[in-house]
mmCIF file as Biopython writes it, N, C-alpha, C and O atoms, coordinates in Angstrom:
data_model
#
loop_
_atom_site.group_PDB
_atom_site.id
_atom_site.type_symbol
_atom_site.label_atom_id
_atom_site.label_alt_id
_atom_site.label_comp_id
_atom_site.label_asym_id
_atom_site.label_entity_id
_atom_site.label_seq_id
_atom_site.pdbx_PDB_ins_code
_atom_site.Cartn_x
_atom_site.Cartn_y
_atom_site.Cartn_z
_atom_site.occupancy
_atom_site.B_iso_or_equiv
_atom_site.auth_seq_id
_atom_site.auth_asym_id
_atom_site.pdbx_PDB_model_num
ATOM 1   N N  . UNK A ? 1  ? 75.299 40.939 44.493 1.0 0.0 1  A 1 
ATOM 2   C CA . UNK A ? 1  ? 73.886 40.618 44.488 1.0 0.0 1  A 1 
ATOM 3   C C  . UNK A ? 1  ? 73.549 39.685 43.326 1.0 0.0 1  A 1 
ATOM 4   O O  . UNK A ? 1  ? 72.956 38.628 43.543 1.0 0.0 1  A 1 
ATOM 5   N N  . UNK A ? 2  ? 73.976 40.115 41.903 1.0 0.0 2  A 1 
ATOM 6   C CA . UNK A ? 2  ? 73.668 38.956 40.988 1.0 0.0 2  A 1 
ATOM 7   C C  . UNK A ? 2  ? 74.360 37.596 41.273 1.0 0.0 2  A 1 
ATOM 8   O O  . UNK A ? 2  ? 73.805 36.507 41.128 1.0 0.0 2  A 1 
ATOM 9   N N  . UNK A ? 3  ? 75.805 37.810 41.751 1.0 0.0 3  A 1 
ATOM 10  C CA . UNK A ? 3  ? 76.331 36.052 42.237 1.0 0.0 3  A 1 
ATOM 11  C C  . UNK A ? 3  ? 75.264 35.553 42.937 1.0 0.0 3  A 1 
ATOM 12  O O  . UNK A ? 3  ? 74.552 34.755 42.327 1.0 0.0 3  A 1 
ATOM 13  N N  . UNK A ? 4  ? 74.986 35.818 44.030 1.0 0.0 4  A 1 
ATOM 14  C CA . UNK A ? 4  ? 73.752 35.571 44.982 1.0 0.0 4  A 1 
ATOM 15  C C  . UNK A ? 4  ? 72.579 34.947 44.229 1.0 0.0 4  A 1 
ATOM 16  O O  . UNK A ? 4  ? 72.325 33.743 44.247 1.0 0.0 4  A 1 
ATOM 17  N N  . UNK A ? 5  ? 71.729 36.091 43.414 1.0 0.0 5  A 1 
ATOM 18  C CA . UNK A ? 5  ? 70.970 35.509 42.422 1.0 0.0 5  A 1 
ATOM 19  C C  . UNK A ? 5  ? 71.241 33.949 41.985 1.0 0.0 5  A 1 
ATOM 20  O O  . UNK A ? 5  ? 70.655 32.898 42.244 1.0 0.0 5  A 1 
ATOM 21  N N  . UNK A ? 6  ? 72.231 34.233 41.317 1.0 0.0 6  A 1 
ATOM 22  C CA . UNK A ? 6  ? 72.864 33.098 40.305 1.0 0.0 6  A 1 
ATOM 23  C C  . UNK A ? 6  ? 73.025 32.019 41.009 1.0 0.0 6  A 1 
ATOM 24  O O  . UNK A ? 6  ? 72.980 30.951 40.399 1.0 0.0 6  A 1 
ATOM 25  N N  . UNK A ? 7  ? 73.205 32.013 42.154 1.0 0.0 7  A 1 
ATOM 26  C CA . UNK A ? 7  ? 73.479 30.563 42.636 1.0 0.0 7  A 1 
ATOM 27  C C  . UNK A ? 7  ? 72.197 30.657 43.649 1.0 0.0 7  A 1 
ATOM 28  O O  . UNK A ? 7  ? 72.536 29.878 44.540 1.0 0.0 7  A 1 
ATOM 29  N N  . UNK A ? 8  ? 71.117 31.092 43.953 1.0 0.0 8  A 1 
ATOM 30  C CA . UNK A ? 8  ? 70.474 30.471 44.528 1.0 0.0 8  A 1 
ATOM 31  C C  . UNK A ? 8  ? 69.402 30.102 43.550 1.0 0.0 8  A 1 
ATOM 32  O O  . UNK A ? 8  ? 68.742 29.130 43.917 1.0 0.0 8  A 1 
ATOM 33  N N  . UNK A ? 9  ? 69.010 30.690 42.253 1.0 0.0 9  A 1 
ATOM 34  C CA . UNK A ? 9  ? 68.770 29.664 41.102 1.0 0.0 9  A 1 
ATOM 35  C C  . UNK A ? 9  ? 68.985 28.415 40.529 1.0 0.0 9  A 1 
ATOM 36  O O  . UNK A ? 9  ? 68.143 27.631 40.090 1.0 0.0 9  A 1 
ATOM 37  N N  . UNK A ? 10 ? 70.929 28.241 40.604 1.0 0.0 10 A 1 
ATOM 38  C CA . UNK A ? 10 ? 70.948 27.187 40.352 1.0 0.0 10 A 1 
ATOM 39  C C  . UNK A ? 10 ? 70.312 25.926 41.499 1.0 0.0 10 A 1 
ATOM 40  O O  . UNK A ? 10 ? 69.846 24.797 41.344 1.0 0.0 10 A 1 
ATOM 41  N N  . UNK A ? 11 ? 70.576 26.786 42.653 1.0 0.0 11 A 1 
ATOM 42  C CA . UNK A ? 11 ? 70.503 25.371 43.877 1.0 0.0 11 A 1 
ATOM 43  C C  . UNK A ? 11 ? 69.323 24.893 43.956 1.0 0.0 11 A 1 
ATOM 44  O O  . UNK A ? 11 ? 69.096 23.752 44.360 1.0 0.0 11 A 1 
ATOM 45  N N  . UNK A ? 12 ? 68.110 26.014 43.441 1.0 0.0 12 A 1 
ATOM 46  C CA . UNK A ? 12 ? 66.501 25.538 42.887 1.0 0.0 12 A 1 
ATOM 47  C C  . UNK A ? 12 ? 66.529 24.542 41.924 1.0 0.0 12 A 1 
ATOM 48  O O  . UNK A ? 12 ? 65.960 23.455 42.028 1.0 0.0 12 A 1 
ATOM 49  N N  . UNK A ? 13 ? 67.216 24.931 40.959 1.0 0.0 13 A 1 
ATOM 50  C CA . UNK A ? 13 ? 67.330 24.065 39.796 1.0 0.0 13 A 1 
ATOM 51  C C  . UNK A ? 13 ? 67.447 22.533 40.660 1.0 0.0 13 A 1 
ATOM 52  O O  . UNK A ? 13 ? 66.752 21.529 40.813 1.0 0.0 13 A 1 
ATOM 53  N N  . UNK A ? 14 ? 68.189 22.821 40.906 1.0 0.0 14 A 1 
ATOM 54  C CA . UNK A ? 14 ? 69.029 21.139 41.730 1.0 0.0 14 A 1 
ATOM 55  C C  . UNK A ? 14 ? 68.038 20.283 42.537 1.0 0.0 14 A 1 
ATOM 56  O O  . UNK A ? 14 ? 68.048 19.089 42.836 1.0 0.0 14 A 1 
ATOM 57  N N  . UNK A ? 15 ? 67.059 21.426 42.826 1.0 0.0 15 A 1 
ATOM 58  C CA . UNK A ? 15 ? 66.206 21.071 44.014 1.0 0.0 15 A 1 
ATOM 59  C C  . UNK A ? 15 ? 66.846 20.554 45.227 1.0 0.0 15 A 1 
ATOM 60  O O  . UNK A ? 15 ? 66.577 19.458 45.717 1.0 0.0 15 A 1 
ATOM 61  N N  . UNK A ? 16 ? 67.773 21.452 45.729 1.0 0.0 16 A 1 
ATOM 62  C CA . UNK A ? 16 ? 68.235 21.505 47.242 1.0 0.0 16 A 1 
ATOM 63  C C  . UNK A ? 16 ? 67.523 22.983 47.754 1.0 0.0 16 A 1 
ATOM 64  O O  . UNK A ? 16 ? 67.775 23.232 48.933 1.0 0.0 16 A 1 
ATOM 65  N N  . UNK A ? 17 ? 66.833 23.808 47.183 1.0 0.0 17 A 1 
ATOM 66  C CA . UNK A ? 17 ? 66.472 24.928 47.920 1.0 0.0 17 A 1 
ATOM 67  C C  . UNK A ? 17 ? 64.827 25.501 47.339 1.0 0.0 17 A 1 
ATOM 68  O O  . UNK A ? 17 ? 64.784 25.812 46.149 1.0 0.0 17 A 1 
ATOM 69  N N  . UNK A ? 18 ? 64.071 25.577 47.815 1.0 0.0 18 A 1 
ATOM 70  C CA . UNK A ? 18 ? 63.138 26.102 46.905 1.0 0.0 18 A 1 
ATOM 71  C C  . UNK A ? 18 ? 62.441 27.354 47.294 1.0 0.0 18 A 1 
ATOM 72  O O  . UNK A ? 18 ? 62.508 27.792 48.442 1.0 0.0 18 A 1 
ATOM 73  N N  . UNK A ? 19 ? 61.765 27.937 46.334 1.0 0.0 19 A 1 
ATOM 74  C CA . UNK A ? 19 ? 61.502 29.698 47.079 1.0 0.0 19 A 1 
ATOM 75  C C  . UNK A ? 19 ? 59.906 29.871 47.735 1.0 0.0 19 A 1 
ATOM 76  O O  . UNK A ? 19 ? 58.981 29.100 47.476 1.0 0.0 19 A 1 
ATOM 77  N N  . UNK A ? 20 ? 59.848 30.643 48.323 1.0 0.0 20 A 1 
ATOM 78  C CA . UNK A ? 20 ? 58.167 30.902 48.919 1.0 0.0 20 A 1 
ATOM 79  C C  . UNK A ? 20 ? 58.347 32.108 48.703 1.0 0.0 20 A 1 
ATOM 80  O O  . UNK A ? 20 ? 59.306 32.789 49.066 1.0 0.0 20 A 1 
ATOM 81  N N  . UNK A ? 21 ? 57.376 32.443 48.065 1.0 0.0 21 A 1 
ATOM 82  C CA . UNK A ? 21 ? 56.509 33.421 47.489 1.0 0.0 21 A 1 
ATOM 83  C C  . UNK A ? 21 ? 56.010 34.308 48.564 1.0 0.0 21 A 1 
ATOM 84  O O  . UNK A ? 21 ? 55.227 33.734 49.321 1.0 0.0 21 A 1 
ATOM 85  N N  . UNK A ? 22 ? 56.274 35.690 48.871 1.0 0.0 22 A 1 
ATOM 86  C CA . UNK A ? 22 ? 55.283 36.284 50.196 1.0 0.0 22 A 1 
ATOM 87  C C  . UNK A ? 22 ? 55.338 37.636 49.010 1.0 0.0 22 A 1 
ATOM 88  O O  . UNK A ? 22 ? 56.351 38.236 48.651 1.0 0.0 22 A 1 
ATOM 89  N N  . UNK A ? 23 ? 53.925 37.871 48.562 1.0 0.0 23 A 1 
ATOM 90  C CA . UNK A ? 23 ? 53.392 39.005 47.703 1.0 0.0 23 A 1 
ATOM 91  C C  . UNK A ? 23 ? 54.679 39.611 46.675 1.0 0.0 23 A 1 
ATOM 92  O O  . UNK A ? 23 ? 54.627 39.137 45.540 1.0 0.0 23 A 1 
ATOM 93  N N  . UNK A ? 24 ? 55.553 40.362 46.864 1.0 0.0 24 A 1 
ATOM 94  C CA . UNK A ? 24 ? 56.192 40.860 45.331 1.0 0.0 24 A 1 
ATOM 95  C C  . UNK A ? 24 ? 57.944 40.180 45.725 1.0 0.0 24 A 1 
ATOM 96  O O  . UNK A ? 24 ? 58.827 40.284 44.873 1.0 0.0 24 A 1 
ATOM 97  N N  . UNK A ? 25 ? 58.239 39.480 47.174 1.0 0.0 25 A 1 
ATOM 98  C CA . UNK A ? 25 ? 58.950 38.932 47.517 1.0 0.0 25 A 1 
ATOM 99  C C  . UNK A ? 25 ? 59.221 37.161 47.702 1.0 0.0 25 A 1 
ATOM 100 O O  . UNK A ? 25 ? 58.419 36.351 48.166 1.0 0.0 25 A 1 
ATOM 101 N N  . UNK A ? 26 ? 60.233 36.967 47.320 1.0 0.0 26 A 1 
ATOM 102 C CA . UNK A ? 26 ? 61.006 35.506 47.487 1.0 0.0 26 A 1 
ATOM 103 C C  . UNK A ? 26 ? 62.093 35.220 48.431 1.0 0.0 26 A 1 
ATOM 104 O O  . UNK A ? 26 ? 63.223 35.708 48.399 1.0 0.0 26 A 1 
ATOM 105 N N  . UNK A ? 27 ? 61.658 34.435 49.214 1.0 0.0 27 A 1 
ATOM 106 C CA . UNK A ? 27 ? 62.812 33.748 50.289 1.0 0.0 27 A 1 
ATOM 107 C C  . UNK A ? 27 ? 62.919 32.709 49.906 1.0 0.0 27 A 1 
ATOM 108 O O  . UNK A ? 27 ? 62.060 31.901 49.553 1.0 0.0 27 A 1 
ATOM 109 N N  . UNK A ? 28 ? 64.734 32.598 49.972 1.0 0.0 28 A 1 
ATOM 110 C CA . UNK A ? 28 ? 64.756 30.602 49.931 1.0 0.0 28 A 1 
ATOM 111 C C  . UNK A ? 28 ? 64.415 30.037 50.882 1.0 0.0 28 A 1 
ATOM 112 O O  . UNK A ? 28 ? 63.969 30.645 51.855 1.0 0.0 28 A 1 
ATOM 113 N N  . UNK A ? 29 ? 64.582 28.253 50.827 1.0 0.0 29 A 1 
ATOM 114 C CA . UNK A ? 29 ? 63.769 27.613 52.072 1.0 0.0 29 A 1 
ATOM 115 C C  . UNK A ? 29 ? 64.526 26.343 51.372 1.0 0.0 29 A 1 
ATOM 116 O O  . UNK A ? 29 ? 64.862 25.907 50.271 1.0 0.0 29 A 1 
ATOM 117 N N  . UNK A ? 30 ? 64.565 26.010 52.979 1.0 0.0 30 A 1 
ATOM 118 C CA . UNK A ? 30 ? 65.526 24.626 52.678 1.0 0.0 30 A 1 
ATOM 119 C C  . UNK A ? 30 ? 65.126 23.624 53.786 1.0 0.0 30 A 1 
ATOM 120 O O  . UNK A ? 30 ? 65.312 23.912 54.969 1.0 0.0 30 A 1 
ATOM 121 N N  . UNK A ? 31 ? 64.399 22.069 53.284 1.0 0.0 31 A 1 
ATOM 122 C CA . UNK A ? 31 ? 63.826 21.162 54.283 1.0 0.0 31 A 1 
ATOM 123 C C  . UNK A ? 31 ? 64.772 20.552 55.459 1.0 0.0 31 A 1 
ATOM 124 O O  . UNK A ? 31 ? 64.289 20.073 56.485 1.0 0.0 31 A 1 
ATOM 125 N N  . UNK A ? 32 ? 66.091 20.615 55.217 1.0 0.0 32 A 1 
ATOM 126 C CA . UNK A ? 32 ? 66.749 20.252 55.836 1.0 0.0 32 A 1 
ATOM 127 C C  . UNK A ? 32 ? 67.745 21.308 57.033 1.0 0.0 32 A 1 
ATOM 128 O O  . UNK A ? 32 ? 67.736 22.527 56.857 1.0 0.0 32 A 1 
ATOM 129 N N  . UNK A ? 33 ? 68.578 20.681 58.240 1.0 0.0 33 A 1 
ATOM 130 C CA . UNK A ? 33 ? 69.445 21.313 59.024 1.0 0.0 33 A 1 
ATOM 131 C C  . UNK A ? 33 ? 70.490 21.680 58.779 1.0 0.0 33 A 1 
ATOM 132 O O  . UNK A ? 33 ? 71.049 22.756 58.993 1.0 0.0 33 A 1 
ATOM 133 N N  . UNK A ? 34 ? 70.986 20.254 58.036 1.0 0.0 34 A 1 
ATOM 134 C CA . UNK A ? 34 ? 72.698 20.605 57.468 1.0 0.0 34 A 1 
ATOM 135 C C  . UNK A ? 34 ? 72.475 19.452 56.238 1.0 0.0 34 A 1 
ATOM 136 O O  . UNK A ? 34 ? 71.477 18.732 56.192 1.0 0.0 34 A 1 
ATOM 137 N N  . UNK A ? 35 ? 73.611 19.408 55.228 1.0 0.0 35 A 1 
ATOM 138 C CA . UNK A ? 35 ? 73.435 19.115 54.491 1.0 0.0 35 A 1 
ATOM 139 C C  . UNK A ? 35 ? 75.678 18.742 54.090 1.0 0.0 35 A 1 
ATOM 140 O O  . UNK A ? 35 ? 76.579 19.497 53.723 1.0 0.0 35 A 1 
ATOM 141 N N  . UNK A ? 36 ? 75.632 17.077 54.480 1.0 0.0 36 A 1 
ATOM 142 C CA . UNK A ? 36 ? 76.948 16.899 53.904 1.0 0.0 36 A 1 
ATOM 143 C C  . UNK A ? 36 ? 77.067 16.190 52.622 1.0 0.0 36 A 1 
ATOM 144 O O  . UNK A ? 36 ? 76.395 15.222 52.268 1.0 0.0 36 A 1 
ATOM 145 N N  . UNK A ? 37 ? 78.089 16.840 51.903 1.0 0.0 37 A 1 
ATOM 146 C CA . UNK A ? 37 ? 78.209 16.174 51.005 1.0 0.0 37 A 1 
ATOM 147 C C  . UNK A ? 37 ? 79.958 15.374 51.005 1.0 0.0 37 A 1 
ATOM 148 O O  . UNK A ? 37 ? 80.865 16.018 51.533 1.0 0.0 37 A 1 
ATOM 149 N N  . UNK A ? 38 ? 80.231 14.144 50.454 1.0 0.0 38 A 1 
ATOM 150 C CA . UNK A ? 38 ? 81.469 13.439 50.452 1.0 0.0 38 A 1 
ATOM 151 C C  . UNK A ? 38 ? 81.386 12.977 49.023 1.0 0.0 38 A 1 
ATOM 152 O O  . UNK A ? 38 ? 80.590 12.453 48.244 1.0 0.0 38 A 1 
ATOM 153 N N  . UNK A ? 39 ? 82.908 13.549 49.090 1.0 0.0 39 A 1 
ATOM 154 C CA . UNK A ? 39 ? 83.523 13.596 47.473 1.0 0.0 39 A 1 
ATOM 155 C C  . UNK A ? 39 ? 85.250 12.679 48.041 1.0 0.0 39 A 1 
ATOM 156 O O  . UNK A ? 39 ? 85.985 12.955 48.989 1.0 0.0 39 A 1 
ATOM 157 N N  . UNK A ? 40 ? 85.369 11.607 47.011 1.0 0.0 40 A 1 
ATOM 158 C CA . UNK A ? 40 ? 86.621 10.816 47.063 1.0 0.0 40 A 1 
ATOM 159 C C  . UNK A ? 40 ? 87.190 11.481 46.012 1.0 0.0 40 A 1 
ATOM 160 O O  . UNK A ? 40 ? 86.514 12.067 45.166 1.0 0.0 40 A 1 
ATOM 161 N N  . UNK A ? 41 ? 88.493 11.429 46.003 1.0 0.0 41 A 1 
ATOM 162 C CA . UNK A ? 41 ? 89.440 12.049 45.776 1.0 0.0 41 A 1 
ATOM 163 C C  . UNK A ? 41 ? 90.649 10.818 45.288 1.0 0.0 41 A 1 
ATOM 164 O O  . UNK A ? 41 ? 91.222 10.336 46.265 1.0 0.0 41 A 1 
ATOM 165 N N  . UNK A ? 42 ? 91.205 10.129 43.620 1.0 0.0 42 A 1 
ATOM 166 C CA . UNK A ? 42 ? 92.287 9.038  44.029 1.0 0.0 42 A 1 
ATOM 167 C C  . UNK A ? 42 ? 93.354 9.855  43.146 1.0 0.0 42 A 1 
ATOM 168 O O  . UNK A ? 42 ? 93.330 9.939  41.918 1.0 0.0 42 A 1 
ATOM 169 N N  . UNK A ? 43 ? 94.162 10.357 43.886 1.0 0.0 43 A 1 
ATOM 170 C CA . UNK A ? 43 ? 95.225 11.434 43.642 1.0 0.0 43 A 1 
ATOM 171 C C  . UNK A ? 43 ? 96.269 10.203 42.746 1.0 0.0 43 A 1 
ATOM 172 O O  . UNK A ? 43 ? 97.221 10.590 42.068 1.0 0.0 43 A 1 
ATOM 173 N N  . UNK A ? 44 ? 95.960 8.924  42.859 1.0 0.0 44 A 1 
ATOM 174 C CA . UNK A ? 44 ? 96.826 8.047  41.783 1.0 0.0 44 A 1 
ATOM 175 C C  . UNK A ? 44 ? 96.758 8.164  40.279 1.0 0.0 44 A 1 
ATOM 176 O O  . UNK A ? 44 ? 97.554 7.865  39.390 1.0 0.0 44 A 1 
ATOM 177 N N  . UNK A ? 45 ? 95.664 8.645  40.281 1.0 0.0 45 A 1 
ATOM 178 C CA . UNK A ? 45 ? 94.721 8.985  38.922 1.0 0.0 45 A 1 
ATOM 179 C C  . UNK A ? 45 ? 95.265 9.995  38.557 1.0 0.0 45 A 1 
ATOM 180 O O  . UNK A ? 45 ? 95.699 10.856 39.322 1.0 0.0 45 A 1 
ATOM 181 N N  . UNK A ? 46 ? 95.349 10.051 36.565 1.0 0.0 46 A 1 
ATOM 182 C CA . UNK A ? 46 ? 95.551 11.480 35.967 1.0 0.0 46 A 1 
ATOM 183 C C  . UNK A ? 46 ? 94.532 12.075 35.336 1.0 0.0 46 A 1 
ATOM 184 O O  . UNK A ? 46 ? 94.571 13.022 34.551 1.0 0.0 46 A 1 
ATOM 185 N N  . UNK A ? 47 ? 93.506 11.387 35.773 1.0 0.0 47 A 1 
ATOM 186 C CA . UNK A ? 47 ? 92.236 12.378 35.245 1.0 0.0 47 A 1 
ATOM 187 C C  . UNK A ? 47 ? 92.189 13.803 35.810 1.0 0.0 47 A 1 
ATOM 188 O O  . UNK A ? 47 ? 92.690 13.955 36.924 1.0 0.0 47 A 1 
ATOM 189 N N  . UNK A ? 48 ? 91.659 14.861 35.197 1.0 0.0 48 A 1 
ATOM 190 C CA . UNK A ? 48 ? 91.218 16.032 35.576 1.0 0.0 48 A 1 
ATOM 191 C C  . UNK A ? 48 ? 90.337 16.140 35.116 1.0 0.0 48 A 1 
ATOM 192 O O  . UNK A ? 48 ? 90.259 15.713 33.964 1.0 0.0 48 A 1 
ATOM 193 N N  . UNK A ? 49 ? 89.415 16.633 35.602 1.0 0.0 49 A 1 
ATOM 194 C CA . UNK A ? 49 ? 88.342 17.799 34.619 1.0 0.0 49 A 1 
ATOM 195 C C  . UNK A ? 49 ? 87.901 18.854 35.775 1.0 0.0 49 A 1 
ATOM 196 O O  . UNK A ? 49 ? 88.108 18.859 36.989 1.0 0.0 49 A 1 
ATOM 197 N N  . UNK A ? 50 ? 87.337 19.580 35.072 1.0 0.0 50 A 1 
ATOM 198 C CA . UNK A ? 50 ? 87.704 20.941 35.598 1.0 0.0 50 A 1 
ATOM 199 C C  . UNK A ? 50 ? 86.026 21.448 36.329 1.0 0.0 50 A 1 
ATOM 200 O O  . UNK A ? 50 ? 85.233 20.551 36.615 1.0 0.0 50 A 1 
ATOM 201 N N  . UNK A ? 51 ? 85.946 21.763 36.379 1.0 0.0 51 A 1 
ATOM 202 C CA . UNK A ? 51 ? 84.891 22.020 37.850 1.0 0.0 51 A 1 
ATOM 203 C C  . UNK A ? 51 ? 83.636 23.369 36.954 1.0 0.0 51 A 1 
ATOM 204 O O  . UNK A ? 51 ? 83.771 24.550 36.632 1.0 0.0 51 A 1 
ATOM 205 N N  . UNK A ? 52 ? 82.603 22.454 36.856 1.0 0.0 52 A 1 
ATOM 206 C CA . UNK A ? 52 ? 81.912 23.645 36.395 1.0 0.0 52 A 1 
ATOM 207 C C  . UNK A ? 52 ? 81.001 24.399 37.707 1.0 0.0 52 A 1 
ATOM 208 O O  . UNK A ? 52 ? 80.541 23.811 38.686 1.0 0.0 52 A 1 
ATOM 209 N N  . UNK A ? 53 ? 80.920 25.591 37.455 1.0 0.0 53 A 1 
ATOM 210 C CA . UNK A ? 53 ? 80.081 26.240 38.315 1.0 0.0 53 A 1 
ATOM 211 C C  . UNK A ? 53 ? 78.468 26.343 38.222 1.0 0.0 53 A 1 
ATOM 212 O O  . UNK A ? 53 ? 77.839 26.967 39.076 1.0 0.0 53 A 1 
#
């Protein structure tokens, strides 16, 4: 339940999700259907960095 929490905070933060208010309760809400994201990848490269959550 707190992971849950925790990341649907951050995704507010981000403003991909935002909450509605119904009296002592919060639902997320999201304007969109689907949502892709594309990430390149050049495996020639020795960069790393490491993936924050």
């Amino acid at each position: 339940m707190k992971n849950v929490h925790e990341e649907l905070s951050r995704l507010a933060q981000l403003g991909i999700i935002f909450f509605e208010e119904d009296d002592q309760s919060k639902r997320p809400v999201v304007w969109f259907n689907e949502l892709v994201i594309s990430l390149s990848f050049d495996p020639a490269t020795d960069d790393t960095v490491a993936a924050t959550p």
